[in-house]
Structure formats: structure tokens, C-alpha cells
C-alpha positions as CSV (number, residue, x, y, z in Angstrom):
1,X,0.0,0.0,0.0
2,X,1.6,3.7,-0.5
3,X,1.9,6.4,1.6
4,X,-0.8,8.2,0.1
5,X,-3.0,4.6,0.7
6,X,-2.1,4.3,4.3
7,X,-2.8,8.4,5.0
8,X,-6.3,8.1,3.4
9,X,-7.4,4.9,4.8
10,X,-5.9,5.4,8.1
11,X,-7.9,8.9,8.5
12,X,-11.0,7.5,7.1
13,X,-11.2,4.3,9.6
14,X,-10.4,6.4,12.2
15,X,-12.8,8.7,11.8
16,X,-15.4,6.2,12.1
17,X,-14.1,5.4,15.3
18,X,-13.6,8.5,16.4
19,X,-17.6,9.4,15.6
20,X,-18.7,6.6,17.5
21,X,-19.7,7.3,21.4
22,X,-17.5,6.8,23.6
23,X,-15.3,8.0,26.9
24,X,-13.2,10.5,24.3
25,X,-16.1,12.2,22.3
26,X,-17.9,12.2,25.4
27,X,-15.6,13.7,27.3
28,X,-14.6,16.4,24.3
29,X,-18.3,17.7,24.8
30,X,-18.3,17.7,28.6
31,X,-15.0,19.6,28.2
32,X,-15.6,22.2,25.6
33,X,-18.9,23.3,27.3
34,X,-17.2,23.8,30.6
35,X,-13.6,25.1,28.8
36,X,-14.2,26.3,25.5
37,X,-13.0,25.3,22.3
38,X,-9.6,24.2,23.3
39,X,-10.7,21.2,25.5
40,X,-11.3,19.2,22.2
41,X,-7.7,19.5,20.7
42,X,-6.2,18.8,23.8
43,X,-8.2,16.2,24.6
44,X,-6.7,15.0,21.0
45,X,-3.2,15.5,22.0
46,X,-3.8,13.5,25.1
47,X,-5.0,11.0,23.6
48,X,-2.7,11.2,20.1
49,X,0.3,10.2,23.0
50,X,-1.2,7.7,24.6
51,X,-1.5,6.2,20.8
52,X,1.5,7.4,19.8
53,X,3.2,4.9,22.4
54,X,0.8,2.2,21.5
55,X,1.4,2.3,17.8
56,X,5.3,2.1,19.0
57,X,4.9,-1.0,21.1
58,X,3.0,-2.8,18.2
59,X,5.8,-2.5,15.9
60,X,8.3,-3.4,18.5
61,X,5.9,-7.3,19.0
62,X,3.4,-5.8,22.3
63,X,0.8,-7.1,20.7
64,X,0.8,-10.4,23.0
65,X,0.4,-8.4,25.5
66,X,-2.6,-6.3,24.7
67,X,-4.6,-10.1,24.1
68,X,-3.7,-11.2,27.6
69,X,-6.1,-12.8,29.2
70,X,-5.0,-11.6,32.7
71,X,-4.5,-7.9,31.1
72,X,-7.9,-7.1,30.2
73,X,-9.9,-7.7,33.2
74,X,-7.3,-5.0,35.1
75,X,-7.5,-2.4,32.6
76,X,-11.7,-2.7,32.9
77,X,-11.7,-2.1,36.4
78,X,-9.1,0.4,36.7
79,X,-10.7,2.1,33.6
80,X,-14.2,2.0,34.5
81,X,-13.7,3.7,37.9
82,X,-11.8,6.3,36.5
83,X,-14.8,7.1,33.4
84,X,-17.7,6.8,37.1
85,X,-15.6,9.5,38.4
86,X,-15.3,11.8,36.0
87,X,-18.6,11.5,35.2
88,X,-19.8,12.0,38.8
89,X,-17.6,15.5,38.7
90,X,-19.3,16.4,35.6
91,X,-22.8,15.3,37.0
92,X,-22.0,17.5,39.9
93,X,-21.1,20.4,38.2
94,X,-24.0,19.9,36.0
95,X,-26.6,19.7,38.6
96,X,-25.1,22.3,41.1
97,X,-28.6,24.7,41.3
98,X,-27.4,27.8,40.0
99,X,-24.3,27.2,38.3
100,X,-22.5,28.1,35.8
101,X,-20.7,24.6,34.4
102,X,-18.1,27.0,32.9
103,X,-17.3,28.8,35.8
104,X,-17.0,25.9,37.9
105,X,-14.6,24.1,35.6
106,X,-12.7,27.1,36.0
107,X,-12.8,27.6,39.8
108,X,-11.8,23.7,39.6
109,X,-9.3,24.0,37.2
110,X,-6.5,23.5,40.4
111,X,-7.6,20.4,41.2
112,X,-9.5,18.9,38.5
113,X,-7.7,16.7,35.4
114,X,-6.2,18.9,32.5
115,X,-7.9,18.2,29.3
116,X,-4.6,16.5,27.4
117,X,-4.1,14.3,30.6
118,X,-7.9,13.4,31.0
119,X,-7.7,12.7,27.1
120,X,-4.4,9.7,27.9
121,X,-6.2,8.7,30.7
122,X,-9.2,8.0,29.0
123,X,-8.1,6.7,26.8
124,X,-5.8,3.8,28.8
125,X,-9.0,3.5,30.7
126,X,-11.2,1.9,27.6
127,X,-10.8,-1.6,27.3
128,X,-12.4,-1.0,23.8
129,X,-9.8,1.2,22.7
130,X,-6.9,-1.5,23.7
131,X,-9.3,-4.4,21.7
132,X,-9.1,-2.0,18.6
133,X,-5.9,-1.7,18.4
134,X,-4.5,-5.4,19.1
135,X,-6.9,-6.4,16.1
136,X,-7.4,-3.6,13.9
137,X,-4.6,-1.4,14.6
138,X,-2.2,-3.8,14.6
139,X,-2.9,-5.2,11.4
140,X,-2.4,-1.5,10.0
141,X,0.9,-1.2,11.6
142,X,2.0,-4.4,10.2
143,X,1.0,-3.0,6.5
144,X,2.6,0.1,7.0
145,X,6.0,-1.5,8.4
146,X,6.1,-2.9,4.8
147,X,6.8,0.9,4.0
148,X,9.0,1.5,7.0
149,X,9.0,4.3,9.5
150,X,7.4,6.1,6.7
151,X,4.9,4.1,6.4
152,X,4.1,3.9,10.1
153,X,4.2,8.3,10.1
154,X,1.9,8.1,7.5
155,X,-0.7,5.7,9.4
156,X,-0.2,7.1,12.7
157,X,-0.6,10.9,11.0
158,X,-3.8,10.0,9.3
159,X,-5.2,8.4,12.1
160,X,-4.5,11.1,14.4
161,X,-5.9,13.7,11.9
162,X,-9.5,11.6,12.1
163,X,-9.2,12.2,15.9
164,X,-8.2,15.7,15.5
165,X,-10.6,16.6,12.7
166,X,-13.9,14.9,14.4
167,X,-12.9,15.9,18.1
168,X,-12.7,19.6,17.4
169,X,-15.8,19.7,14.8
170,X,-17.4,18.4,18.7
171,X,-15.9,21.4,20.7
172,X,-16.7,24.2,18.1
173,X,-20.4,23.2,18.1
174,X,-20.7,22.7,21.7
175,X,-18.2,25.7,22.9
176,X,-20.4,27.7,20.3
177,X,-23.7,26.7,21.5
178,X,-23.1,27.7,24.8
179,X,-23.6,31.2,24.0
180,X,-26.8,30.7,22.7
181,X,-28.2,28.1,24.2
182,X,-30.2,28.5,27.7
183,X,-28.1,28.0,30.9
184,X,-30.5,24.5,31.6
185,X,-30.1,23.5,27.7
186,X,-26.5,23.4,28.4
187,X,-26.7,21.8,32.3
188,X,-28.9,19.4,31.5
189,X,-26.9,18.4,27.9
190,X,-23.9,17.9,30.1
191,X,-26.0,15.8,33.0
192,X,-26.9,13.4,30.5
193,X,-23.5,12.9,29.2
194,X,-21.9,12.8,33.2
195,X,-24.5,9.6,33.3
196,X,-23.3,8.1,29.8
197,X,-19.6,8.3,31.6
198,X,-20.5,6.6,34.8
199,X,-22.7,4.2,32.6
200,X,-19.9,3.0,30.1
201,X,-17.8,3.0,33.8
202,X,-20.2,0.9,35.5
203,X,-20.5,-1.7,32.3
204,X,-16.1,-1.9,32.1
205,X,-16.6,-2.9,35.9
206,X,-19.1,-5.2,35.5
207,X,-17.2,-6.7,32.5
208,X,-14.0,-6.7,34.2
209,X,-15.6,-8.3,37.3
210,X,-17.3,-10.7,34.9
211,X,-14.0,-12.2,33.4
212,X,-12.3,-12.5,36.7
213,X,-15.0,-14.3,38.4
């Protein structure tokens, strides 16, 4: 496959991904209403590292790894009580009578996550994410070896520009809408995603549990 091939495809299967629900594009929207625009591409870089290193380990054999049996189970758990509790924060926020979900990010800012951290953490945390990739992903990294390490930039660029491209599409509208939209609309938009969060956590602990008992 050439460069051009692997750029292309890479961004195009990404971007499916990356449109899908989950902890990242629900986390970009939590984000952006309570940061701004910005949240979403740091989000992105967070998470572009945490891939970054993954896409590295692949073409260095770690793929063993990701399928172990005893591997899985752990990142679950761990992963699933991180998503509960950053959806309980943005419940709380969310439901605070009188608030200003902005405002409060910003007052929290101190002690809450940074976006680009939340974004690698978030990402380690989705047993999902670590499936894709010992299937899916790897198979692409294998391909693009056949090119070399240009053939691995060219993957890993395309598929960060998916990310990238979808993930700040997310923050404009929602970092835009909040200037409009009613202070409720925009409380009550970020409730429901806070109870998505701790939803998709709760499921990763129940299947985590699952497999180890």
C-alpha cells in the first residue's frame, strides 16, 4: 500500500471510530462546554500520546500483551472507575442549582484533570480502545512496516488527523452553543453525558468483574 493509501485509509477508519460514542467524544463535549473550544484538541493530543506509544509497542511485538487474558480484566476495572468519576464531577457540576458549568470548571481548574491528561487517561481507561488496536490497529501497523517508519508516520498521522478533525468539529459546536443556548439546555446536555460516563464505567466494571469471576 503507498503512503498516500495508508494516510487516506488510516484517516477515514479512524474517523469512524472516532464518531462513535465513547469516553473521548464524550468527554470532548463535557469539556468544551465547561472550557471552551480548546478542550477538544487537547483532549486529542492526550490522547494522540497515549496512541502514539501504543502504535510504537506494536511495531516493536506488544501485541501479546494487549490479548492477555489476565491484562484485560485489570484495565476494565481500573478504567471503569476512573470514566464513574469523571462522570460523577461532571454530574456535579451539572446539577449544582445555579451554576455556571463554565465557571465551575474554571474555579476547579487546580484540582480537576487537565484536558490532554484526561484525554491519555481516558483513553488507557477503555478496554475498547486497547481491543481495537491489538486487532485492527495492529494489522495496520504491520501494513505500513512494509513501508518502513514512513509508512508507520503516515498511518499514525492519518489516524490522528481523524481524531483531530472529528474531536474539534465536537468542541466548536458545543463551545459555540453555549452562547446561545439556555443555561438549563446546556446543564442538562452535560448531565446526561456525566450519566453516559459513569454508565460506560459501570458496564467496564461489571465486565471486568465478569472475566475474573
Amino acid at each position: 500500500m503507498s503512503l498516500v493509501a495508508l494516510f487516506l485509509t488510516a484517516w477515514v477508519v479512524g474517523f469512524t471510530g472516532a464518531a462513535a460514542p465513547g469516553p473521548i467524544s464524550t468527554l470532548v463535549v463535557t469539556e468544551s462546554g465547561r472550557r471552551g473550544f480548546w478542550a477538544g484538541p487537547l483532549l486529542t493530543l492526550g490522547h494522540a500520546l497515549a496512541e502514539f506509544a501504543l502504535v510504537l509497542g506494536l511495531a516493536f511485538g506488544l501485541r501479546s500483551l494487549l490479548a492477555n487474558a489476565r491484562i484485560t480484566p485489570l484495565i476494565a476495572l481500573v478504567g471503569g472507575a476512573f470514566l464513574v468519576w469523571m462522570g460523577i464531577g461532571t454530574l456535579r457540576d451539572a446539577l449544582r442549582r445555579g451554576s455556571n458549568p463554565l465557571a465551575a470548571a474554571q474555579q476547579g481548574k487546580q484540582t480537576r484533570l487537565g484536558p490532554a491528561f484526561a484525554g491519555l487517561f481516558a483513553s488507557l481507561a477503555n478496554p475498547y480502545w486497547f481491543l481495537w488496536w491489538s486487532t485492527v490497529g495492529a494489522s495496520y501497523v504491520v501494513i505500513s512496516l512494509e513501508q518502513g517508519p514512513r509508512g508507520l508516520a503516515a498511518f499514525y498521522s492519518g489516524h490522528i488527523l481523524s481524531d483531530l478533525s472529528w474531536n474539534s468539529l465536537l468542541s466548536f459546536l458545543m463551545a459555540s452553543g453555549r452562547r446561545w443556548l439556555p443555561q438549563k439546555a446546556v446543564q442538562g446536555f452535560l448531565a446526561l453525558a456525566g450519566l453516559f460516563l459513569v454508565g460506560l464505567g459501570g458496564y467496564f466494571v461489571y465486565s471486568g468483574l465478569g472475566q475474573i469471576l
